[in-house]
C-alpha positions in Angstrom: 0.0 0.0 0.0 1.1 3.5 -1.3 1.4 6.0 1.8 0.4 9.7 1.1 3.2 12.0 1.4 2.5 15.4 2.5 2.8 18.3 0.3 3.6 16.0 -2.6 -0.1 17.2 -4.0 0.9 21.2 -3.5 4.4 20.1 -5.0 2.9 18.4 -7.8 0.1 21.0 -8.1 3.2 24.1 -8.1 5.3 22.5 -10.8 2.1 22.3 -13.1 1.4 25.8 -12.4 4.9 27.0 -13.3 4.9 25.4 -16.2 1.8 27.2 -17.5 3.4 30.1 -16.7 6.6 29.7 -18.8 6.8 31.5 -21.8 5.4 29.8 -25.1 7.5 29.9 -28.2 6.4 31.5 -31.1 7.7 31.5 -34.4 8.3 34.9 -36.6 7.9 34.0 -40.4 7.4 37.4 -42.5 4.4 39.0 -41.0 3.0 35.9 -39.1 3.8 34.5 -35.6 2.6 31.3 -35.0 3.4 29.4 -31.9 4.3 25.9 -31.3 1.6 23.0 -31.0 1.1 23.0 -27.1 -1.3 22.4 -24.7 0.1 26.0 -23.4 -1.0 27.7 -26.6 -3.9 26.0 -27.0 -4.9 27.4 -23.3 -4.1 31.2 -24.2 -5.9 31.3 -27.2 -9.1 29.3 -25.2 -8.9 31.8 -22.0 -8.2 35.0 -23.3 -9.0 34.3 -27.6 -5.2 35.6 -28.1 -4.8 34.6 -32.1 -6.2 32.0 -34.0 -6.6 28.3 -33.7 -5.0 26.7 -36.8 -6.0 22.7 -37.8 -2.9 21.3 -36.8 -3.5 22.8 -33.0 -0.3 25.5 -33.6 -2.1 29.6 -32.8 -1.3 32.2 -35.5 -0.8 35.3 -33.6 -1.8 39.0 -35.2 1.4 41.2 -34.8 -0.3 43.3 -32.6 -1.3 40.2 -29.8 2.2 38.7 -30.3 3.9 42.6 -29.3 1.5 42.8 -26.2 2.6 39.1 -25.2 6.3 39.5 -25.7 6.0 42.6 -23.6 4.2 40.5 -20.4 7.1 38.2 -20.8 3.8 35.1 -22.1 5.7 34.4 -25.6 9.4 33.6 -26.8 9.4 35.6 -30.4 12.3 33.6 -32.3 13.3 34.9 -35.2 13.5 32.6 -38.4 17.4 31.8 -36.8 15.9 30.3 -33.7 17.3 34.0 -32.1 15.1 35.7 -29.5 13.6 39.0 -30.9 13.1 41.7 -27.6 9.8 43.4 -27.8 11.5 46.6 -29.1 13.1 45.0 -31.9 9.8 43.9 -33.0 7.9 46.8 -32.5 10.4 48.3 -34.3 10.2 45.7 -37.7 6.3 45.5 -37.2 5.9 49.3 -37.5 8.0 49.1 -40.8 5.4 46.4 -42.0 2.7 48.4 -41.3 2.5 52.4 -41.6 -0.1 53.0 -38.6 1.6 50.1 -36.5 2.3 52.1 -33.0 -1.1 53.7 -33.2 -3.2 50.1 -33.9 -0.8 48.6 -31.1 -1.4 51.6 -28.9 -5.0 51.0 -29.1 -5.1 47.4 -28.4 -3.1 47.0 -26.0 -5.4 49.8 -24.4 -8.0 47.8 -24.7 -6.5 44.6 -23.5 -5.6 46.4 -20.5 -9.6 47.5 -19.7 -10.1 44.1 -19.9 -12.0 43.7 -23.7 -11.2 41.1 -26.5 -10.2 43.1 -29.7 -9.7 41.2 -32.5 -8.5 41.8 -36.3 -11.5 43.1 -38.1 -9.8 42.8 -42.4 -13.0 40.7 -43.5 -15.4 43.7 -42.5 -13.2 46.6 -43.3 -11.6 47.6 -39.8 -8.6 47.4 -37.8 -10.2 45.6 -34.5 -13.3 44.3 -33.4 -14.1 44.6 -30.0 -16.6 42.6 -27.6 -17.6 43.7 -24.8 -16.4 42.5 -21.7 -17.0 39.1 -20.7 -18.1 37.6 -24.4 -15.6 35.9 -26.1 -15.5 35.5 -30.0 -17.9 33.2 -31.2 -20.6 33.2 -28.0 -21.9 36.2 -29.1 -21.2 39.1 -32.3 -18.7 42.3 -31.2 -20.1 45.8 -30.3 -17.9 47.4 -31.8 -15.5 48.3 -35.2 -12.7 50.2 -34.0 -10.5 52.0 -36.3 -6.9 53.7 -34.5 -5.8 56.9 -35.7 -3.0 59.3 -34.5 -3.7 62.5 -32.8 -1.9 64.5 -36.1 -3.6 62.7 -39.0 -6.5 64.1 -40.4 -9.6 62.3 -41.4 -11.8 63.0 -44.1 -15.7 63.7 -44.0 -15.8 61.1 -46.9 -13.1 59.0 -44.6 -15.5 59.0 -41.7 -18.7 58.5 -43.9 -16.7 55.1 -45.4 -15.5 53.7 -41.9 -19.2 54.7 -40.1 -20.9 52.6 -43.4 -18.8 49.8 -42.4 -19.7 49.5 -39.2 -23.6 50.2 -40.1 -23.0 47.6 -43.1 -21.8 45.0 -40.1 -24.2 45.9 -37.5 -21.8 47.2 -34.8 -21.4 50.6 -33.5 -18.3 53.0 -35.0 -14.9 53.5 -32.3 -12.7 55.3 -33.1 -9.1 55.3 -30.6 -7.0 58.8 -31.2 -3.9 58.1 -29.9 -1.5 61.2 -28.9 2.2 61.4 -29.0 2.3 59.7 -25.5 0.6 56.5 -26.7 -2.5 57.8 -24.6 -5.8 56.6 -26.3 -8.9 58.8 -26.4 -12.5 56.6 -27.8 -15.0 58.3 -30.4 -18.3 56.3 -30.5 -20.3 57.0 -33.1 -24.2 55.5 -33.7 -27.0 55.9 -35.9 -29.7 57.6 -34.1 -33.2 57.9 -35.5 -35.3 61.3 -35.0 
């Protein structure tokens, strides 16, 4: 007959729980970041929706999610090498990619940090989608279309009339995040209102 040892539960129970809380490595290819296939991944994309589920059980990671999880120290971002890339690095390569990068990063991870899921919006026409608090993607539809802009870039009346049709067209109410020189994010929300 086995005898219980004490604390070998807690010990068992403590090494499980550090290993969720080790880094998971992610893979930079071009403009993708997909991570390995572990249970790990699997588990941040389930509890908080970070990325996209792929078939073969690896997440693809929007560059915006992978920057706000190298910066909490959740991913590994290796480079096509197998080097570790540092969040600046990135940050620096992604906003090169992509001409409004700090501003669409400074948004999310403002949002992330109230506690929303925001999600790439391409198929309707937007940056991000965002749900309100508590729904995750696929429970229920998002509130929101949320388009970033910097403080110093103007915007159109036919500009606004094209990103307010899109979120009409999609059923969701028009955000949009002004971000100023600090990376501070100011919210627009615009509606249809009947007389």
């Amino acid at each position: 007959m086995e005898e219980e040892v004490p604390g070998k539960e807690l010990a068992e129970a403590k090494q499980e729980e550090k290993k969720s809380k080790e880094p998971i490595k992610v893979y930079l290819s071009q403009e993708r970041a997909i991570t390995e296939n572990t249970d790990a991944a699997r588990e941040l994309y389930n509890q908080s929706r970070y990325g996209r589920l792929l078939a073969d059980g690896r997440v693809q990671l929007a560059l915006t999610e992978a920057t706000y999880l190298l910066e909490r120290a959740r991913i590994i971002l290796l480079d096509g090498r197998g080097r570790a890339v540092k969040a600046e690095q990135f940050l620096k390569k992604a906003s090169k990619l992509h001409k409004n990068f700090w501003a669409r990063y400074s948004v999310f991870k403002d949002i992330r940090d109230r506690g929303y899921i925001i999600k790439t919006a391409l198929k309707f026409g937007a940056d991000f989608r965002v749900y309100d608090r508590g729904v995750k993607p696929g429970e229920d539809h998002a509130r929101w279309v949320l388009f970033p802009v910097h403080e110093g870039d103007t915007l159109t009346w036919h500009d606004f009339s094209a990103k307010n049709r899109v979120a009409h067209s999609t059923k969701k109410r028009l955000l949009i995040g002004v971000v100023d020189d600090e990376g501070d994010v100011s919210y627009w929300e615009c509606r249809w209102l009947r007389p």
